[in-house]
C-alpha positions in Angstrom: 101.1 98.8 71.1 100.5 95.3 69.2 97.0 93.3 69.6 99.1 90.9 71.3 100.3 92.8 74.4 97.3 94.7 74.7 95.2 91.5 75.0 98.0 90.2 77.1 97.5 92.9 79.6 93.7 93.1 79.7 93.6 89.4 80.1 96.2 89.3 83.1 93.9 92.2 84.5 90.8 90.4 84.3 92.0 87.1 85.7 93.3 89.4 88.3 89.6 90.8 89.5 88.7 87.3 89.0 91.2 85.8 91.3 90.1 88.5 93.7 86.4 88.3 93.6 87.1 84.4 94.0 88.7 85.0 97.1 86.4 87.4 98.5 83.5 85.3 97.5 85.1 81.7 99.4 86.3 83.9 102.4 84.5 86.9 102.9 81.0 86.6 101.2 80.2 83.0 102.4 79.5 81.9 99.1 77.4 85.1 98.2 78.6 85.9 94.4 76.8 89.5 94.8 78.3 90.3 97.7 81.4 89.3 96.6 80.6 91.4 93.6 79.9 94.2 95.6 82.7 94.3 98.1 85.3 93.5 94.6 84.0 96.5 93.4 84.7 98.5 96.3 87.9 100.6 96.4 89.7 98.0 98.2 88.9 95.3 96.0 89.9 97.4 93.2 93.0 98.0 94.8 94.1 94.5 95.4 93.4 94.0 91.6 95.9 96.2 90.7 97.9 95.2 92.9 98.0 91.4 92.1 98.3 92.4 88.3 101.3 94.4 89.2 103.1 91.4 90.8 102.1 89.3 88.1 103.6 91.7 85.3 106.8 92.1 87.6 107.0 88.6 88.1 106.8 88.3 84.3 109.9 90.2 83.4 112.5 88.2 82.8 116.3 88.5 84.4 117.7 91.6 83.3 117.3 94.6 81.5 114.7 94.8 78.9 115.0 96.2 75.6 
């Protein structure tokens, strides 16, 4: 594994919590950037992470089979 695609992935999987935790904290916390904190941190949080880094990896593939 290159430098280059693991950076690639860790950086798509933070900007995924990130994107998360944002949401939580405008919708759910009220502004509250620990309780967004806390509630990102939760199982469910996690799992929406993952998940929106999934989608973002498959909706990086380009048309086709890969290599």
């Amino acid at each position: 594994m290159s430098a280059y695609l693991l950076g690639n992935l860790l950086g798509r999987l933070v900007l995924s919590y990130a994107l998360v935790w944002l949401l939580l904290c405008l919708t759910v916390a009220r502004l509250n950037w620990r309780e967004a904190f806390r509630r990102t941190n939760h199982w469910s949080g996690l799992s929406a992470s993952i998940t929106t880094f999934l989608i973002g990896l498959i909706a990086a593939q380009p048309n086709g089979l890969s290599p």
